[in-house]
N, C-alpha and C positions, 0 to 999 in steps of 0.2 A: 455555470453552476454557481446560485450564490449562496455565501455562508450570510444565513438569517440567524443562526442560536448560537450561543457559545457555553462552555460548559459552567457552572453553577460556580459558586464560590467556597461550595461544602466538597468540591471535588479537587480544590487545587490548593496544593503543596503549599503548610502553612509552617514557618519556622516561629519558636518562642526562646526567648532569651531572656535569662533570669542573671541579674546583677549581682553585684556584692553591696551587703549592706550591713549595717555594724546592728548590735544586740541594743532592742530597745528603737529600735528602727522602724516606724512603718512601710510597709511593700507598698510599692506601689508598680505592679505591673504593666512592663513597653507592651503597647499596641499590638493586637497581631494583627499583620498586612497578608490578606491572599494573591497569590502570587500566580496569574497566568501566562503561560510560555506560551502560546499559543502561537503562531508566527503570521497570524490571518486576525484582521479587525473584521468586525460585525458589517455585512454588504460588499464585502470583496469576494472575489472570483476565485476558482480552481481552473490554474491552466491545463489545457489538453495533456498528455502522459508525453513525457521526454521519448520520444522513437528516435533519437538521433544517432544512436550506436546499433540500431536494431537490425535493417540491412546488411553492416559488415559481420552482424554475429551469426545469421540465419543466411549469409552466402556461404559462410564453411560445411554451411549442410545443404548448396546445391538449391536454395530458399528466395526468391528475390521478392519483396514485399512490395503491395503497393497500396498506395495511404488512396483510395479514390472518393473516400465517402465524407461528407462536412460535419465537423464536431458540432454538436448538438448544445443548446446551451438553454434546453426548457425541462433536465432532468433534476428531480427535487433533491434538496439538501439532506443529507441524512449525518447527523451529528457524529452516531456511533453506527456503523454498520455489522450486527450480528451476524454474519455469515452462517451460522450454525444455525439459522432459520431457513426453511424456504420464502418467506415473506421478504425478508431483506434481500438475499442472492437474488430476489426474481428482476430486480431491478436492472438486472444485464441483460435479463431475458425481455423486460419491454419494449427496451431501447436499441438493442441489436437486429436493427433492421432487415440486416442481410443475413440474418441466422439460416433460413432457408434455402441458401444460394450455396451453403458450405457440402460440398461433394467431394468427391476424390478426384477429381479432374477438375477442381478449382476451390482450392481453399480459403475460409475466411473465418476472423478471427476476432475478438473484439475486447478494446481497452477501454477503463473509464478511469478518469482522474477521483479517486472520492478524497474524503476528510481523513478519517481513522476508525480502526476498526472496533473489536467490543472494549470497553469499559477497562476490561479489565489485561488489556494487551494494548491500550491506547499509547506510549509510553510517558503517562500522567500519573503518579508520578515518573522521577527518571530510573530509580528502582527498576519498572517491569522492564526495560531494555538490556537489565540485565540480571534477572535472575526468570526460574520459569516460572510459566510457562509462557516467559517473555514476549513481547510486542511484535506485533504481521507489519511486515513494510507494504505486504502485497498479498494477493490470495487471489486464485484462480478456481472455478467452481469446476469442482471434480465429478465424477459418476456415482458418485455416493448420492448426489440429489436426482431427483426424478428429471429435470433438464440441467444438464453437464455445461460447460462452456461458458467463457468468458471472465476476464480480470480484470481486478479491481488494486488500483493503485492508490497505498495512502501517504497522501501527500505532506500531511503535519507529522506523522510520525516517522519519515523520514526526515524532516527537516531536522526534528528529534537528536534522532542517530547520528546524523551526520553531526549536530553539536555536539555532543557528549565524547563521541569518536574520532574529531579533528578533523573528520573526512568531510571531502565534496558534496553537496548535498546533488547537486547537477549530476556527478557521476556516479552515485547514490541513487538517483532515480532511473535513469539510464539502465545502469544495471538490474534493477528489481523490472523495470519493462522489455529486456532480454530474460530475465528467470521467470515470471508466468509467461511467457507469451512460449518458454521452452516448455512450460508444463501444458497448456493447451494445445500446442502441435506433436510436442513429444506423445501426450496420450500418457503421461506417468506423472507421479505425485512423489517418486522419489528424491533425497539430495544428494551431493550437491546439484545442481542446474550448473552454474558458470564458476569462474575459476577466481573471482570476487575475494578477496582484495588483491590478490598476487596480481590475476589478469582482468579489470572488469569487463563485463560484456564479453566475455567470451566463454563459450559454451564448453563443458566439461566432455571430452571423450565420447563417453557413455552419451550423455545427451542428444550429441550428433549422431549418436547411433541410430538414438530412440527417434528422431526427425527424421532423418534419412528413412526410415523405414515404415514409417507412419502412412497410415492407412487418406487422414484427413484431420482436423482437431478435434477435439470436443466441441461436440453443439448436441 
């Protein structure tokens, strides 16, 4: 997947600093510099979703996963991903090959690595990360849309998180790909999913209830 755009200069965090200066003084106003955090230059890649904690989290529900199908690297960049459209969500539906193979006697599932999500939950500034209705690390398309199924992993705005929060961003992402992937086999949109920060990747009680007892995922 490669990052072709980046976001504008009228969308990023502008500081101004005003000096002291005596009476009789002309201002002469410092420079303002737009400031991109972005953690991705223009033509680099999104790597595949961290599954590496995903197996021991989905074994306490009886779950053994298996990675059989080759990540895809012809899916288009999408800057901001509105989810709240069906035109952007469909994009898990083009690419999820194996959507029709997902049964109750063989489940399957499906992750994509994206950018970040809408505009206004990207954590651009660092503000939406922490007030609401705060920044998606991840989002899983639920039954609300006419095709249900599949999660979408945002990779800069966890990168985000994990600066502002001191935390991992590795085990930051691990985690958010143990909590949708519990929302698409759970079959529920409730929280918490996993026990994140206390235990990451590991799934809440409830959770395993909701897996254990699941019919098949969303698709």
């Amino acid at each position: 997947m490669s990052v072709q755009s980046r976001e504008s200069e009228a969308e990023s965090p502008c500081q101004f600093i005003f000096p002291s200066f005596q009476s009789g003084q002309k201002y002469e106003p410092t420079p303002t510099i737009p400031l991109d955090d972005d953690a991705k230059v223009d033509g680099a890649t999104l790597p595949l979703p961290d599954t590496g904690t995903l197996a021991s989290a989905l074994g306490a529900a009886y779950v053994t996963p298996s990675y059989d199908l080759q990540g895809k690297t012809n899916v288009p960049f999408v800057l901001n991903v509105d989810f709240s459209t069906e035109q952007d969500v469909s994009i898990t539906h083009t690419y999820w090959n194996s959507r029709n193979q997902n049964a109750n006697n063989y489940w399957a599932a499906y992750l994509l690595e994206a950018f970040q999500g809408p505009k206004n939950q990207d954590g651009d500034p660092d503000v939406e990360l922490t007030t609401a209705p705060f920044s998606i690390l991840g989002v899983t398309v639920g039954p609300a849309f006419q095709d249900p199924g599949g999660s979408l992993i945002f990779w800069e705005v966890i990168q985000d998180y994990a600066r502002l929060n001191g935390a991992s961003p590795v085990v930051k992402e691990q985690d958010t790909v143990v909590h949708e992937i519990g929302h698409a086999v759970g079959n529920s949109g409730t929280e918490p999913v996993t026990q994140y920060p206390t235990a990451p990747s590991v799934y809440d009680p409830t959770y395993l209830n909701f897996i254990r007892t699941a019919l098949r995922p969303w698709s």
